[in-house]
N, C-alpha and C positions, 0 to 999 in steps of 0.2 A: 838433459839428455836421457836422463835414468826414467824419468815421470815420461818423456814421449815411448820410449824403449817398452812400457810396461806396460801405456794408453796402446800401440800399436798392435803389440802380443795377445793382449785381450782381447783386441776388437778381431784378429789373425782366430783368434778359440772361437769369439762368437759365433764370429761368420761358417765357422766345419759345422759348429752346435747347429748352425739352422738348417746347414745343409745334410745332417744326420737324419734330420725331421721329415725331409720331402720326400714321400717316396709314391708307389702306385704310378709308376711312369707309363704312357700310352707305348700299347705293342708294337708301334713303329719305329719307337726311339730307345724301345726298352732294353737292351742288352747293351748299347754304347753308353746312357745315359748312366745305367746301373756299375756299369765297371769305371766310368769317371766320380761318382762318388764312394763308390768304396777308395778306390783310392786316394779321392781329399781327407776320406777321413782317417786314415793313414798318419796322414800329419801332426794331427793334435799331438802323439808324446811329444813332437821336436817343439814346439809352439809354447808344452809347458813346460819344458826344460830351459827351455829359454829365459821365460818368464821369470823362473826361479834361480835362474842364475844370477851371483850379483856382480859378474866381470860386466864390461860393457860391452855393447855389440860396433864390432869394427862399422866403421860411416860406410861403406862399400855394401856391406851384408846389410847396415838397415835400409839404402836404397833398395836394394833387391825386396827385401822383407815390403818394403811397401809397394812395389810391384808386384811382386804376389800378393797382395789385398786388393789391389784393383783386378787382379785376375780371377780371385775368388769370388770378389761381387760377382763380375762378370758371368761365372761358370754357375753362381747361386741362381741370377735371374734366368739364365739359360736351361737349368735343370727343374725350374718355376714352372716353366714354359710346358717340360716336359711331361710335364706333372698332370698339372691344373689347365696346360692352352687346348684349342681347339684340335682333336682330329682330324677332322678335314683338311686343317694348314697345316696340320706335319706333316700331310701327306703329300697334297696339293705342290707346298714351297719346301720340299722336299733339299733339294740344292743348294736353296739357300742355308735352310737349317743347318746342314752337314757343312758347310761354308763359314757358317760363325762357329759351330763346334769345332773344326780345324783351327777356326784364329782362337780362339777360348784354350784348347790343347796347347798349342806355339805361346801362348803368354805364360802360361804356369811352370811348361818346360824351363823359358828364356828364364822366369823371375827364380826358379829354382835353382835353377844352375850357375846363375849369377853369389849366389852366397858362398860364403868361405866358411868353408864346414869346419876345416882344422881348427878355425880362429873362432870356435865356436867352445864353450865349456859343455859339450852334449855328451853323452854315453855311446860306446858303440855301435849299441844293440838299435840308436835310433838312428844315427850315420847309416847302417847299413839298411833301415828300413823306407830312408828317405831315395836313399842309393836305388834301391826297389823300383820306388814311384818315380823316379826322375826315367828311370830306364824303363821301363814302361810306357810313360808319356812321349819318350823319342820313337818307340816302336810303335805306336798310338799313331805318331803324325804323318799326316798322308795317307792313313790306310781305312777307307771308310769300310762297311759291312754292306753287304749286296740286298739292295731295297728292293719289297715286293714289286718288279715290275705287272705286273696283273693286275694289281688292287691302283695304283697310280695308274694305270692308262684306263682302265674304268671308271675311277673316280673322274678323270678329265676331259671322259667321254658324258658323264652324268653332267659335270661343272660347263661342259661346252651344250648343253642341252639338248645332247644327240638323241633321235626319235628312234634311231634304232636300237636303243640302249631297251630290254625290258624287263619283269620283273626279279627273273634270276639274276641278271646283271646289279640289281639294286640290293637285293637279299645278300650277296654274296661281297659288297661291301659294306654293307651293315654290319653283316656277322666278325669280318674282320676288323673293323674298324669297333667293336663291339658295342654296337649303338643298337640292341633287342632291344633296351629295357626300358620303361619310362624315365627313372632315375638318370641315367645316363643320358640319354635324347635331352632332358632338360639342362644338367651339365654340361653339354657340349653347345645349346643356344647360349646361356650365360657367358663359357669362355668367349663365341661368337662376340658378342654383344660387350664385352670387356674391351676386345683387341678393337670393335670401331669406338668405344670410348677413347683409348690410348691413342688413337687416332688423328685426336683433336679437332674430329668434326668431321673431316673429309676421308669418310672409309674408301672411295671407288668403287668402280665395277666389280672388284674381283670380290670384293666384302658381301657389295649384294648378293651375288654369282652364290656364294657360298652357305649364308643365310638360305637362298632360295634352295638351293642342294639339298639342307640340313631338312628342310620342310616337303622334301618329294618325298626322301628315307622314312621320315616320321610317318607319314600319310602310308606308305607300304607297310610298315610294322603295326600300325593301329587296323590296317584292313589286314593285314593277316592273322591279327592276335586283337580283336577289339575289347576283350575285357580285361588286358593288360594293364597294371596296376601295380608297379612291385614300389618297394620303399622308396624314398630319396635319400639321399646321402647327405652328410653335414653340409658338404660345401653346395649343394643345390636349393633349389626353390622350395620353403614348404613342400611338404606335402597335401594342403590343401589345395595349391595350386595346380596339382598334377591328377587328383582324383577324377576318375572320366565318368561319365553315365552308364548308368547301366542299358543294356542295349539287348532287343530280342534278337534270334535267327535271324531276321530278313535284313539287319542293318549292318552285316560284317564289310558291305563295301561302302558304310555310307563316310564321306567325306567332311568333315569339318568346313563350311564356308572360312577363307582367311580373313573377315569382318568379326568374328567371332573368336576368333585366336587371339594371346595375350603375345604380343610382338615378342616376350623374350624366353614364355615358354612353351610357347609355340600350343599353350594347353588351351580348350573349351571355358572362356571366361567366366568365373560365375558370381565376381562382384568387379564389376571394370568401372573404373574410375578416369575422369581427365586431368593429366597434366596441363600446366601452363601453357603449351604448346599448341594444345587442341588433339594430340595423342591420345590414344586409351589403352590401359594396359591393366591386366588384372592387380587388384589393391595389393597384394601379398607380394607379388614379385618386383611393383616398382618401390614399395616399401620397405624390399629387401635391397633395391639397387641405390636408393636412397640412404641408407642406410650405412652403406657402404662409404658416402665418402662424395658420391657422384652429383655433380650441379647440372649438366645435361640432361637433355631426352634421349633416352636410350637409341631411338629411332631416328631421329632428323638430329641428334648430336646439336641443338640448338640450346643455349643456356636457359636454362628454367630461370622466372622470372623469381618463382616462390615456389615454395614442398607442400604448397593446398592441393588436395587430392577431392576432386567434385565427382560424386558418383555420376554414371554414366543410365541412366534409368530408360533412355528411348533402347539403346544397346539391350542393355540386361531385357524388356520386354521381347525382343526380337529375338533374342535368344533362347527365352521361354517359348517363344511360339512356333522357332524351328524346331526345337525341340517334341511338344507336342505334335506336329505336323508329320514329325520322323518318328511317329511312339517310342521316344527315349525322355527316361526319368531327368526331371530340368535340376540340374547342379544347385545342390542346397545353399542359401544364401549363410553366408559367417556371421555370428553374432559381433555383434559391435562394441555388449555390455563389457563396459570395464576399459576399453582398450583410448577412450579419451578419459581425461580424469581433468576435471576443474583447474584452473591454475589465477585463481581469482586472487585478489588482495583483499584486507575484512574494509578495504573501503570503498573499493568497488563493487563486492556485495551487499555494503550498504545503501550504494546508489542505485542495485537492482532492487532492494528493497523498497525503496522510496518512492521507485518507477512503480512497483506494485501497487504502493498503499494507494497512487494515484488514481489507478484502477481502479477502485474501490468507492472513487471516489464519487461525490453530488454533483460535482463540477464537469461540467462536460469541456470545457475546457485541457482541466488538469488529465482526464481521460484520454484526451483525443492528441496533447502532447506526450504523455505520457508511453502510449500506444505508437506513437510514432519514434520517438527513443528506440522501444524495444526493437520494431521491427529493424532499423537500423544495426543494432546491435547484433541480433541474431546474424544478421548477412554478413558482418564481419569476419568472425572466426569462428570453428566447432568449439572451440574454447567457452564461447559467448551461448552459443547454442545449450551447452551441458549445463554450462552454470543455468541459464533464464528458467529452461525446466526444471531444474533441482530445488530452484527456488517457488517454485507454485504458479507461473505468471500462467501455466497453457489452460487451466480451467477457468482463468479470469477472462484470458483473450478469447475463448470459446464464447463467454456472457455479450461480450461485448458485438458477437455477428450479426445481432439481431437489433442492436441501437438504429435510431431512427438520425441521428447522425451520420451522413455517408461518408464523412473525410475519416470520422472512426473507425468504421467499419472496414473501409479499403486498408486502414493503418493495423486493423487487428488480424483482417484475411492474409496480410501480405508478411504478418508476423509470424503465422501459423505456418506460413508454405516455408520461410527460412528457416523457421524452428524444425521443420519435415523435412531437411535435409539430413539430422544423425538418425540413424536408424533406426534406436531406442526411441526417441519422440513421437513416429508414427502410433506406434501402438499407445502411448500414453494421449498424443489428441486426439486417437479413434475412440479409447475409451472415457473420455469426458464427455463425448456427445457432440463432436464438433462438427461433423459430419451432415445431418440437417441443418445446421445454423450456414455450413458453406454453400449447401446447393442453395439456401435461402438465397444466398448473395449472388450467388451464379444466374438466379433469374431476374433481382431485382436491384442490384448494386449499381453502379455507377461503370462505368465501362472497364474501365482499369482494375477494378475490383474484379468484375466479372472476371477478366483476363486471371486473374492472380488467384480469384477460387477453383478455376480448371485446373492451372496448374499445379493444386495444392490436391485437390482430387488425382490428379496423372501420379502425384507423389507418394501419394497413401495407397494407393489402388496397385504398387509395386508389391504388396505385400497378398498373397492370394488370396487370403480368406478377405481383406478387406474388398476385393472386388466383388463380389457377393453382395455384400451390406453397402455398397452405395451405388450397385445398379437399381438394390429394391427398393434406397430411398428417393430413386428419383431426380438422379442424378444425369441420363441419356438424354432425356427432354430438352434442357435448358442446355446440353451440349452441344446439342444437335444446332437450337437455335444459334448458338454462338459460332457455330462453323460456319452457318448461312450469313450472319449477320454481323461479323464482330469485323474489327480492325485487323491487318493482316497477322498481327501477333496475336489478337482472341483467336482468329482461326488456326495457327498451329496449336496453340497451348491444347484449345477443342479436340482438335485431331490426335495428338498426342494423347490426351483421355481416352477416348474413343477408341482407338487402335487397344490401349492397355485394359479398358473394361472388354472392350470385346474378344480378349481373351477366351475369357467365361464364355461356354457356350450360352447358360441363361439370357447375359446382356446382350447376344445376338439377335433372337427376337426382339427383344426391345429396344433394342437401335432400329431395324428395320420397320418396326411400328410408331420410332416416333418421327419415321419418314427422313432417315440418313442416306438414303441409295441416293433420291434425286437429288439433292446438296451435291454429294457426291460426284454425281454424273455433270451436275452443272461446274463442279471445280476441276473435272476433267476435260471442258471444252476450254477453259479460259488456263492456257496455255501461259500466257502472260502474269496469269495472279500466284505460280509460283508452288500451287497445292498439289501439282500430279502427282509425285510420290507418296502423298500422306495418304493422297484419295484412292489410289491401286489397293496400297498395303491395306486399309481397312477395307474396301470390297475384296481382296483375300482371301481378309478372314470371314466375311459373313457368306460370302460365295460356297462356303460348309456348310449351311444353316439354311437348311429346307425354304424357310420363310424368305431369308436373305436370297435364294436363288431364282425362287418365282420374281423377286423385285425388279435384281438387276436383270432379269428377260423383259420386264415389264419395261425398262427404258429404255431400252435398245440399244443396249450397251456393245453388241456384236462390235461395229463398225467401225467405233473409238477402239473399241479390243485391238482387232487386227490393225487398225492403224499404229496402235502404239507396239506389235512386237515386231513391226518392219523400222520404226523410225523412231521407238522410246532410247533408254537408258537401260545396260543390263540391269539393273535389280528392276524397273520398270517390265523390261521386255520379261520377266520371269514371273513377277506379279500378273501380269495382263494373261499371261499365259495359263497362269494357276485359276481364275476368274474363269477364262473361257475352258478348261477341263472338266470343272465342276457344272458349268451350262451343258456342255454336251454330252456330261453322263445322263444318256437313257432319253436323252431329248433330240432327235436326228434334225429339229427345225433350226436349232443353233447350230448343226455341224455341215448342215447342208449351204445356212447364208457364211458361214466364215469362208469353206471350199468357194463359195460364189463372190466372196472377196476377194480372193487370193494368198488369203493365208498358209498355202502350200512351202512359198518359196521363203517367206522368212522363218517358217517355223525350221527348216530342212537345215538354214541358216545358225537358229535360235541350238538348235540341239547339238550343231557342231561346234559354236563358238560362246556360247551362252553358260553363264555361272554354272554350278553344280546343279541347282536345282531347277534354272531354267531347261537345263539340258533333260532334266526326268519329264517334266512339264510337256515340254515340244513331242519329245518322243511316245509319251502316250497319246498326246493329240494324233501325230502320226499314225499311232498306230489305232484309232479309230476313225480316223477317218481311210485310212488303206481300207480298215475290215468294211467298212460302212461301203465302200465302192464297190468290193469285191459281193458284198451282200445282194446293191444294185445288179451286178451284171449277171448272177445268176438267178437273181428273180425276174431279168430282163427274159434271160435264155431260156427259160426256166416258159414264160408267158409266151415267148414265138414257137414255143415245140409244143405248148397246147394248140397255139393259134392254127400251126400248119395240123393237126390230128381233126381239129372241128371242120378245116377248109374241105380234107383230103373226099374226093366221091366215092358214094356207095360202089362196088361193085355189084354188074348184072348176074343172076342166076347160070350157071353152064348149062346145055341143051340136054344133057346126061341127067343133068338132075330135075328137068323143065316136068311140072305135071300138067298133061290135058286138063282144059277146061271140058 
């Protein structure tokens, strides 16, 4: 009885100690929350008077004793809450809140009152300080604090997605819910993002409702303040994850596409990676939630199968190129170095070794199994990745792209592209020379090869300066072919290149010269082969580019234009749109045949319902072609009021002014 007596009094101190720790309560809960811990910790002298007492504790008082420890979990996880949980549910489930804090009060009362204090060996001084809190807690019960009703029927006008809610409405729960800051914005998606984990899968509507909420506020505080940037807090996301762009004057309303957002902190991704799921969320912050404990997707709450984190490189380029597009500085990528470290065995690095010597080797044979080991190897884990480069194999597999052996060959291209998954390796196969020896393959390899040196170029070509150095090697050409010619996967891997080199304005010309438009234009009629998206997004981007602009006029690409922003796909209808913008700056032949297609009523359509950007897109079309009508009609009016001046007849001489003949 003495050893349970002394386990229970300990575990009675612990529980005050932890709840000494929690503080920084949200301003909605903050004065109830603050005056229920001050008073548990009240308790502690009687807990260790206790403790050190050696009478025994009457069986009556230690039942009570232990009902007060399930009352104190209970008031601990509750004050957690208040702490650390979401804003918007304090506010939102307001009722409920003050509902378990009343049952949480009535427990600590009951368990308190329940002991027999005389029969206790305590002091008076703490008799009478327990006497305090017990009286206290009975005036406590039943008597809630008057909630801002303003801020709750606001928030539940914002949460019910009322239109007529606008941005003062939004400012003025922000501020009280004090969500300015980036620090906090990201803190309060994480608690989000906690309570649908706790969930256990099935957050509901009202979870989403809220999330969505969380992300109207944010989007108000970054257009009102866009070069906001203040610290993060311990318990929040990196601070890498929250740093924003820098941004000129013209972009304080520009909006973040939600493709671009990191699901948990709602931040401008700038190394996004895929879970097992097919999720993507920035590396830092699901490697924080990972971290934590968590075997879910933060987002569909689907159990991860595995913690492999596959960078997201078609993402990350779209996001450099909104970026560019909007003149905002594109979010610096995180170095890598250091952050895998080897975890090889010396006999597993001995059989990398072996695999190497093989390389080396006379035997085309011992090469060509050799070569294919690795490549396997590397696609397993970043583990295998770090060790094979550490070990020298990337300038061996470089030698090897040029063997007149093709099962080699495709075994050493396909080792290079898994190896160009750590981000440290790119730069190490760029500088061996790998780079000529891949386009070699890309024009003359075997098909599956071909396939797998695009995609090792889309890989490398993630790194800016290397797009430069393998547009000039020659790299567009046999790209191009491959998009016209290859298997339906040569032709994404293709595209995928293609879209990332043509970033660079350089490799714009030389996509358009080695004759990508009509590829293009022919993978936009064949509906059925699956390429319409790839093929918009790269006419896009080349639709900037002087050269790229005479092209696509040159294939009459109008027609397929307006067809696709009545009946594409938004990110489609917003592409086709950006295409035809750049045709009919300064060219009235392209803005004259789209009005004579009908492109009035879906662009009218495009700008009221259309993504962020298609919505800027539509709108300038509109408003060139308004100006271009109005231009018509007063050069219309403009020609019938000379016309009727030439018709008008001379007047005859008056008799007054007639001179004889």
């Amino acid at each position: 009885m003495e050893d349970e007596k002394g386990a229970l009094v300990q575990k009675l101190i612990d529980i005050v100690n932890e709840i000494s720790t929690i503080s920084d309560y949200r301003c909605t809960v903050k004065k109830q929350y603050c005056n229920l811990a001050r008073r548990l910790k009240l308790l502690t002298p009687m807990f260790e008077e206790i403790r050190d007492c050696k009478e025994p504790v009457p069986e009556e008082s230690f039942k009570a004793l232990e009902s007060l420890k399930e009352a104190l979990e209970s008031a601990r996880n509750l004050l957690r809450i208040g702490s650390e949980g979401s804003r918007i549910y304090l506010v939102l489930e307001r009722d409920q809140i003050m509902k378990r804090f009343q049952e949480v009060t009535a427990c600590l009362e009951q368990a308190l009152g329940g002991i027999s204090y005389e029969k206790l060996d305590i002091s008076d001084e703490v008799k009478e300080q327990v006497d305090l809190v017990l009286a206290q807690f009975r005036r406590a019960k039943g008597r809630v604090d008057s909630p801002d009703v303003e801020l709750h029927e606001n928030l539940l006008s914002l949460y019910n997605n009322d239109a007529s809610e606008g941005p003062a409405v939004i400012r003025r729960v922000a501020e009280k819910l004090q969500l300015m800051e980036i620090s906090d914005l990201t803190q309060e998606s994480i608690a989000l993002h906690e309570m649908v984990s706790a969930s256990g899968g099935d957050p509901g509507e009202g979870m989403e409702k809220m999330l969505t909420l969380l992300k109207k506020i944010k989007d108000f505080v970054q257009t009102e303040s866009p070069d906001l940037d203040s610290p993060v807090g311990e318990k929040s996301v990196p601070a890498s994850c929250s740093e924003q762009p820098s941004t000129d004057g013209n972009s304080k309303s520009l909006v973040i596409p939600d493709d671009f957002r990191c699901p948990i902190s709602l931040e401008l991704m700038r190394d996004p990676v895929i879970v097992s799921t097919g999720q993507t969320y920035e590396r830092s912050c699901i490697e924080k939630w990972l971290g934590a404990g968590h075997g879910t997707c933060p987002k569909t709450q689907q159990t991860l199968t595995s913690n492999a984190l596959t960078p997201n490189y078609v993402l990350r380029s779209l996001i450099a190129q909104w970026c560019e597009a909007n003149g905002i500085k594109p979010p610096k990528q995180p170095s890598s170095r250091n952050k895998i470290s080897s975890a090889f065995s010396p006999a597993e690095r001995t059989k990398i070794e072996t695999l190497l010597h093989k390389l080396t080797s006379s035997n085309p044979e011992d090469q060509r199994s050799a070569a294919g080991e690795i490549r396997l190897l590397a696609k397993r884990n970043a583990d295998n990745r770090v060790a094979i480069a550490e070990a020298g194999a990337i300038p061996l597999l470089v030698s090897l792209l040029s063997t007149p052996d093709s099962r080699t060959q495709e075994h050493a291209v396909t080792a290079l592209l898994n190896l160009s998954i750590c981000e440290d390796n790119k730069g190490s196969i760029v500088s061996s020379g790998a780079v000529p020896g891949i386009v070699l393959v890309l024009k003359k390899g075997s098909m599956e090869a071909r396939e797998n040196a695009a995609a090792t170029l889309f890989s490398l070509s993630v790194i800016d300066e290397n797009k430069v150095m393998i547009g000039s090697t020659g790299a567009i050409p046999p790209l191009v072919t491959l998009l016209s010619e290859g298997t339906q996967r040569g032709k994404k891997d293709a595209a995928t290149a293609l879209f990332n080199l043509c970033i660079y304005q350089g490799n714009k010309g030389r996509a358009v010269r080695a004759g990508v438009v009509p590829t293009l234009m022919q993978l936009l009629t064949e509906r059925q082969g699956g390429m319409v998206d790839e093929a918009l997004a790269i006419l896009a981007i080349l639709s900037s580019h002087p050269d790229g602009k005479v092209a696509i006029g040159a294939a009459e690409a109008v027609p397929i234009l307006v067809e696709v922003i009545g009946s594409g796909s938004p990110r489609n209808k917003e592409n086709a749109a950006a295409v035809l913008v750049h045709l009919c700056s300064g060219d009235q032949q392209y803005l004259i045949e789209a009005q004579e297609l009908g492109v009035m009523v879906p662009l009218v359509d495009l700008a009221q319902n259309g993504t962020d950007r298609g919505k800027r897109k539509a709108a300038q079309l509109l408003e060139r072609i308004n100006r271009f009508v109005e231009q018509q009609k007063l050069a219309q009016a403009q020609a019938q009021a000379q016309a009727q001046t030439q018709n008008q007849p001379l007047q005859s001489p008056s008799p007054a002014n007639a001179v004889d003949s």
